[in-house]
C-alpha positions as CSV (number, residue, x, y, z in Angstrom):
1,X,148.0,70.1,98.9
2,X,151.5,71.1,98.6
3,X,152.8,74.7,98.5
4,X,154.1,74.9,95.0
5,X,157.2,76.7,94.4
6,X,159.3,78.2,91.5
7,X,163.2,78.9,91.8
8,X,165.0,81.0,90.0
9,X,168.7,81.2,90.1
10,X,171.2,81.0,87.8
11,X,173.2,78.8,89.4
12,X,173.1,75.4,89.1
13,X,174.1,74.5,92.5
14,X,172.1,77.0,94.0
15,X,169.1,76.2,92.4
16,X,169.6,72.6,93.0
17,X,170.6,73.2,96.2
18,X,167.2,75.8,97.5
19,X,165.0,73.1,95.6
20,X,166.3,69.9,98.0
21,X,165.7,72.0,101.0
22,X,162.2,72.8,99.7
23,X,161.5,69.7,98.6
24,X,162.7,67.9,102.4
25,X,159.5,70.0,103.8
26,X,156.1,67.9,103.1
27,X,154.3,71.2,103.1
28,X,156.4,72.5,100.0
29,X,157.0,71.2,96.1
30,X,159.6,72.3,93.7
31,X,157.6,72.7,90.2
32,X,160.3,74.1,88.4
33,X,163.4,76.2,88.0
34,X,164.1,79.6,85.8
35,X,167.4,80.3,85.0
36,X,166.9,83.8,84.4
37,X,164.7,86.8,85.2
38,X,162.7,86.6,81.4
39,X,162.2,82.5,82.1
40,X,161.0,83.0,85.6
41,X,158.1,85.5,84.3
42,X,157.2,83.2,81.6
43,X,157.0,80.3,84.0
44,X,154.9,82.4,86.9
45,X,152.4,83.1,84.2
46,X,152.0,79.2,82.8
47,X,152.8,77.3,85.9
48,X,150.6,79.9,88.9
49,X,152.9,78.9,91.6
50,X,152.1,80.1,95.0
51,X,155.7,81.3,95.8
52,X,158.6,82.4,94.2
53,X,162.3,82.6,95.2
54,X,164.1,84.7,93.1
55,X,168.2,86.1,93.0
56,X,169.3,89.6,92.0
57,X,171.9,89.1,89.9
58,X,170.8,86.9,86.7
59,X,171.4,87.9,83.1
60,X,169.1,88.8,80.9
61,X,166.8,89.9,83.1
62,X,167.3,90.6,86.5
63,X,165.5,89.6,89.8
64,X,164.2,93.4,90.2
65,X,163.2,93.7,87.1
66,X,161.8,90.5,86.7
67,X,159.5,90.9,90.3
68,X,158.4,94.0,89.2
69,X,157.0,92.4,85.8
70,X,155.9,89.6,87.6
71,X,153.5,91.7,90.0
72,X,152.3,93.3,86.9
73,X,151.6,90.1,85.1
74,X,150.5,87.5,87.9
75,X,151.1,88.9,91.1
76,X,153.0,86.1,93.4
77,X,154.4,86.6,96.5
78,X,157.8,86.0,96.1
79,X,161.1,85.3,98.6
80,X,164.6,87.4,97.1
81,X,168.1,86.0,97.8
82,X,170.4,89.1,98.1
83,X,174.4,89.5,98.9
84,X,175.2,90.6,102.5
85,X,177.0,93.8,100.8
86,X,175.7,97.3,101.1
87,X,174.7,97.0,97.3
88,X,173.3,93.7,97.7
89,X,171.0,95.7,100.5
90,X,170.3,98.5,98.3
91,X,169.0,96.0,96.0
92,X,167.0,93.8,98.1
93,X,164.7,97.2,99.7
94,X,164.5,98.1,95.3
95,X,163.2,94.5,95.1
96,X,160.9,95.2,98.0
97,X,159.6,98.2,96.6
98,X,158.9,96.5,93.4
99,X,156.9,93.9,95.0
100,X,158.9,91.5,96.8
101,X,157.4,90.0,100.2
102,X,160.8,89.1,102.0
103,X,164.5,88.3,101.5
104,X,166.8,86.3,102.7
105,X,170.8,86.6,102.9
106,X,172.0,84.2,99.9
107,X,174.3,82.5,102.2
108,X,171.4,82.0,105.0
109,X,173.2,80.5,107.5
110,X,175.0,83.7,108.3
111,X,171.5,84.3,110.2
112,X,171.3,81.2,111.9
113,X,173.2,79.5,114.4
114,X,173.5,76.1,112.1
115,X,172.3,74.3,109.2
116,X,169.1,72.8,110.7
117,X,168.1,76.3,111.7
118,X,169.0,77.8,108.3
119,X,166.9,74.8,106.4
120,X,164.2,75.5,108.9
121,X,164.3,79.4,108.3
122,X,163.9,79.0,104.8
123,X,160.6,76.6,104.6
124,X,159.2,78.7,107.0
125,X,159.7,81.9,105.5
126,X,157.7,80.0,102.8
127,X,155.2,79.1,104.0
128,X,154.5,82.3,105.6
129,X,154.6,83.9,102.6
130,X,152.5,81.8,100.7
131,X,149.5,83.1,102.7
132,X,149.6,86.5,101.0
133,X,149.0,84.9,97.4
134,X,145.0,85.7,97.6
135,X,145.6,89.3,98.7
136,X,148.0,89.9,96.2
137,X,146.6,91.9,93.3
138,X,148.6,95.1,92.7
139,X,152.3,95.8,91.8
140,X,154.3,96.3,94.9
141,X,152.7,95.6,98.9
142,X,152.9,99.9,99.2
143,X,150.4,100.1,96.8
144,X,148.1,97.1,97.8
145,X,148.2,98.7,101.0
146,X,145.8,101.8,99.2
147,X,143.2,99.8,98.0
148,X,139.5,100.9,98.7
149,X,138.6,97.1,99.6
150,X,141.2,97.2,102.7
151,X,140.3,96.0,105.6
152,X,138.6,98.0,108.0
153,X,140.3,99.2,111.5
154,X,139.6,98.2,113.9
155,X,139.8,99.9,117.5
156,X,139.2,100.2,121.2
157,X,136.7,103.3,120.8
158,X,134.2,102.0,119.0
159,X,131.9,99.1,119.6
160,X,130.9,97.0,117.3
161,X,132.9,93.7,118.2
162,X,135.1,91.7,116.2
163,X,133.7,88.5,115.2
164,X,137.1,86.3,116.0
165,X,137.9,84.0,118.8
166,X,141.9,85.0,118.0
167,X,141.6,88.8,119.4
168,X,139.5,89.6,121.9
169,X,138.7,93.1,123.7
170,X,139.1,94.6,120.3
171,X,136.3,96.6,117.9
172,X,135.4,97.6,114.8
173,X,135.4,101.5,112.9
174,X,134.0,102.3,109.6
175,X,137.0,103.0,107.2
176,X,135.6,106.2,106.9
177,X,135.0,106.9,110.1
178,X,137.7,109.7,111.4
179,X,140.1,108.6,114.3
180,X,140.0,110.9,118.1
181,X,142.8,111.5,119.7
182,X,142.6,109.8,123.4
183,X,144.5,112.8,124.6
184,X,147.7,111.6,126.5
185,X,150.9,113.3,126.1
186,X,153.6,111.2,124.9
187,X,157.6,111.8,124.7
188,X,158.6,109.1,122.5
189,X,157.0,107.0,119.5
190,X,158.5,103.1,119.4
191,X,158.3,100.6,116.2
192,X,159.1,97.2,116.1
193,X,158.6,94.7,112.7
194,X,160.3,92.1,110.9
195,X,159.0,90.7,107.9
196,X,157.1,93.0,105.7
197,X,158.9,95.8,107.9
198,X,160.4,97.4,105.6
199,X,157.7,98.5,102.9
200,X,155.8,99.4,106.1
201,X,158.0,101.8,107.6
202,X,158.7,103.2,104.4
203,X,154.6,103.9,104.1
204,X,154.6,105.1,107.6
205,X,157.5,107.3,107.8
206,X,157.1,109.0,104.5
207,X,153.9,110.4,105.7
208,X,155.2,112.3,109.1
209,X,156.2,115.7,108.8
210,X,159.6,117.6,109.7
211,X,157.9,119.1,112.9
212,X,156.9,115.8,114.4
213,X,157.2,116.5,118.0
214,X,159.4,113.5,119.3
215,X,161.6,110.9,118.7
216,X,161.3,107.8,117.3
217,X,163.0,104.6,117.4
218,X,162.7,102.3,114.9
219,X,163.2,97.8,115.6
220,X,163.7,95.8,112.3
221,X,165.0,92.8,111.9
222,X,168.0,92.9,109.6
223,X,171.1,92.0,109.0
224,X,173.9,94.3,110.1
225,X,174.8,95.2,106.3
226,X,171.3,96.4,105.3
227,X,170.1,99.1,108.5
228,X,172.2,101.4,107.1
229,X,171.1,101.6,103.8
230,X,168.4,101.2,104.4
231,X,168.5,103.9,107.5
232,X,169.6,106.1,104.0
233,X,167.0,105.4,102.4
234,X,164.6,106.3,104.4
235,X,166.2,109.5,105.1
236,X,165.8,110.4,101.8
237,X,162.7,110.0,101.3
238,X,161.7,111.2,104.2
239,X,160.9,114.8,105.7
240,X,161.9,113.7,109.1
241,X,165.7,112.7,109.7
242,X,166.0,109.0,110.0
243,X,169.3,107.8,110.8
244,X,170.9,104.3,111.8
245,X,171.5,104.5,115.5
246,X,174.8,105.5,117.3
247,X,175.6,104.8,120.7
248,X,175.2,107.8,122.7
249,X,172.7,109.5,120.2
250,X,170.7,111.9,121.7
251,X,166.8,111.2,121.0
252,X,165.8,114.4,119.4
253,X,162.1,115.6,118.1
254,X,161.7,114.9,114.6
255,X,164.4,112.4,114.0
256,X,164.1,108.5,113.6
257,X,166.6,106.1,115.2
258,X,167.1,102.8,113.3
259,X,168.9,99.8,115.9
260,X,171.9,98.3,113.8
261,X,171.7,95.1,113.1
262,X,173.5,92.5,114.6
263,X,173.6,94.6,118.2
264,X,170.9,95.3,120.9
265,X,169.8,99.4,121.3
266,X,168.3,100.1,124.6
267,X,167.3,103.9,125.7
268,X,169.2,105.6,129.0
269,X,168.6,108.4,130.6
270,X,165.4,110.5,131.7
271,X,163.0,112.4,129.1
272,X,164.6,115.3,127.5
273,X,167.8,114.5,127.6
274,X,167.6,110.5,126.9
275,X,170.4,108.9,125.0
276,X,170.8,105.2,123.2
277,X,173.0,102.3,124.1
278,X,174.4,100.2,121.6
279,X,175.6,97.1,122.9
280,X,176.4,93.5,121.5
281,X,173.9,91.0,120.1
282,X,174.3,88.7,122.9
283,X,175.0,84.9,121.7
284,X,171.8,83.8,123.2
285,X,169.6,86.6,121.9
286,X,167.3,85.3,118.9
287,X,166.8,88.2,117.7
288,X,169.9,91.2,116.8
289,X,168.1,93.7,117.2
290,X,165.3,92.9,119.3
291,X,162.3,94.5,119.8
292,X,161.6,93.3,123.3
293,X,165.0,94.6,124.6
294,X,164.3,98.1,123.1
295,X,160.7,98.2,124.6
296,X,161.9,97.3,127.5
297,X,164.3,99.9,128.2
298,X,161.6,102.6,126.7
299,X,159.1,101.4,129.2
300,X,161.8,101.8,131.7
301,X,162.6,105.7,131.2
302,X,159.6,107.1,129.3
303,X,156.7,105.4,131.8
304,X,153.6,105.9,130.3
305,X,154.4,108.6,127.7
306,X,155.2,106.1,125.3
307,X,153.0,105.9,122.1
308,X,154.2,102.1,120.2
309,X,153.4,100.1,117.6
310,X,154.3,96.6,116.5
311,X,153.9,95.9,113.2
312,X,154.0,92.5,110.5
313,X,157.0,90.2,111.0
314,X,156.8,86.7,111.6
315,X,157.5,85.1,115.5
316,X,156.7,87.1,118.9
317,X,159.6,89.5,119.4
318,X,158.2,92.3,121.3
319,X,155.2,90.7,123.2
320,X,157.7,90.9,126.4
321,X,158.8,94.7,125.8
322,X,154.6,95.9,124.8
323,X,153.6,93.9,128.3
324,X,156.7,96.3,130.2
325,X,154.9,99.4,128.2
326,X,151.1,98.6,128.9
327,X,152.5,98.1,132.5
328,X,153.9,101.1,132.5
329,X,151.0,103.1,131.2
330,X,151.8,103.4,128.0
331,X,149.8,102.8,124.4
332,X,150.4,100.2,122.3
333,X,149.2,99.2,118.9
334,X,149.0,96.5,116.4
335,X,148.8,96.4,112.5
336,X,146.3,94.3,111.9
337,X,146.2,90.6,110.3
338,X,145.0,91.7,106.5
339,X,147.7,93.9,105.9
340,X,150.7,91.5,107.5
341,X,152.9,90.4,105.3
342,X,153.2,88.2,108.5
343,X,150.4,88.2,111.2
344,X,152.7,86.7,114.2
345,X,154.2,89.7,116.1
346,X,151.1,91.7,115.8
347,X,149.2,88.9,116.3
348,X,151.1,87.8,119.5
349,X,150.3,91.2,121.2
350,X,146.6,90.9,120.3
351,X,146.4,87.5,121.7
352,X,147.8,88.7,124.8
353,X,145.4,91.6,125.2
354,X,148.0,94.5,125.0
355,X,147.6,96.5,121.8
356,X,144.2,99.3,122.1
357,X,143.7,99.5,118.5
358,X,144.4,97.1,115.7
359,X,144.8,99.1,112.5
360,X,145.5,98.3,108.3
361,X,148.6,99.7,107.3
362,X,147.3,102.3,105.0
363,X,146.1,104.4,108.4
364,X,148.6,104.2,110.4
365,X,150.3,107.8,110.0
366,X,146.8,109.1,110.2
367,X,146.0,107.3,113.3
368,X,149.5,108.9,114.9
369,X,149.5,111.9,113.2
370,X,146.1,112.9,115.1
371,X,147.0,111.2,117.9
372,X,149.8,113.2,118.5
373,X,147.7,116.8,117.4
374,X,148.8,116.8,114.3
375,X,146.0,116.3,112.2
């Protein structure tokens, strides 16, 4: 059965336009089009479709305002089409934080190298998406992430197995039980996601405090116009200093480096006194930023004393960098599958036996806060 999907645009050309790329993908089926944020409610409460792309800018009633009814009403996961403008960004991470599972530059070829890659993008974002509709039942993904019925983490010291043929080497805690520190020292803390990403982060980095012992650098895939707002936002909601990265910052305890978008950050230098590289994107890099590149040059200075994560976002970015880290020594993590948005990144490091623990979004801080001593 098809993936049914409601558009909403007011534009005429754009909504005509979205729908014949959907409709060109056998897996996917236009059911109908909203002109407006009030329609698009009214027709995700008659018609149930299992995904929803939705603009900003519509009158009389928004795209924010109408996701945020929308996941009050009938909870869909839904795709946002945003301007690549700093307040086009500033509205995408407000649609986010009402509900929204992903976005998408309206013009989406300006991430893609041609048409066939931006049609492609686009039905597969979809699909993707569409997989989240049964775990969908609260108003925005931070708070679904708090529910009592989340799934349970899942790590290396306990040992009751995991009854899946997808991740092997990899156990099962109680949700109650309380994590133990493994007791390594680490120097640097390393975060890669994509889609999903940034509700995640926000989760996570809201809950470290000011005296967090080391740096942390911080991979999403963006484009160049949103890191730094959304670098800004993050800083102010967070205690730590988080900050879109410069090249030649100094890593410094306490403060969170976000890689721009559109260019590669790699770390230099020796513990103590390491510094960031900005360089270009590189034509032939899929990814700008990229999480293996960053990794990579983590594994590179900071050894073993490394404590990284990769989180939900869609493809394998980062499967390259984590096997440079776990050579290295160093301790690696994965979010696991429930709480995705996407389950491919953190999915591609369980399949390849590097990530330790496998944990639902909702513990992550806890799990780093004690690792690190300070919980």
């Amino acid at each position: 059965m098809a993936i049914k999907v409601l558009v909403v645009d007011d534009s005429s050309f754009f909504r005509r336009r979205v729908s014949e790329i959907i409709n060109s993908d056998p897996r996917l089926e236009v059911i109908d089009v909203a002109v407006n944020g009030k329609e698009a409610v009214e027709k995700a409460l008659s018609l149930k479709p299992d995904v929803i792309t939705m603009d900003i800018e519509m009158p009389v009633m928004d795209g924010i305002s109408a996701v945020r009814e929308i996941m009050k009403v009938c909870p869909t996961p839904t795709l946002m089409f945003s301007s690549l403008t700093h307040d086009g960004a500033k509205a995408t991470l407000d649609a986010l934080d009402a509900g929204a599972l992903d976005f998408l530059p309206k013009k989406f070829e300006d991430i893609a190298r041609n048409r066939d890659e931006a049609v492609s993008l686009l039905q597969k974002r979809i699909v993707e998406i569409s997989r989240k509709k049964l775990f969908m039942r609260r108003p925005s993904l931070v708070s679904q992430t708090a529910t009592a019925t989340r799934p349970i983490a899942r790590t290396a010291a306990t040992t009751t197995a995991v009854t899946t043929t997808s991740v092997k080497n990899v156990s099962v805690a109680p949700i109650s039980q309380r994590f133990k520190a493994t007791g390594k020292k680490y120097q640097l803390t390393a975060i890669g996601t994509s889609t999903g990403g940034p509700v995640a982060l926000q989760k996570i980095l809201t809950a470290i405090p000011a005296n967090y012992p080391h740096p942390i650098i911080l991979v999403q895939h963006m484009p160049a116009t949103f890191t730094a707002a959304f670098a800004a936002r993050l800083d102010n909601l967070c205690q730590i200093q988080v900050k879109e990265a410069q090249d030649g910052d100094v890593l410094k305890p306490g403060c969170a480096y976000l890689a721009p978008g559109g260019l590669q950050m790699m770390v230099d230098g020796r513990p103590g006194s390491a510094r960031l590289k900005i360089l270009d994107g590189g034509e032939r890099m899929n990814y700008k930023p990229c999480v293996d590149v960053t990794f990579g040059s983590a594994a590179k200075v900071y050894g073993d004393k490394v404590l990284s994560m990769i989180l939900t976002g869609m493809g394998a970015d980062g499967r390259e960098g984590c096997r440079m880290l776990k050579a290295a020594g160093a301790t690696i993590w994965s979010q696991d599958e429930q709480s995705c948005v996407v389950y491919g990144m953190p999915q591609a490091i369980d399949k390849a036996e590097l990530s330790s623990e496998s944990l639902p979004l909702d513990r992550v801080a806890e799990r780093i806060l004690i690792e690190v001593g300070l919980k």
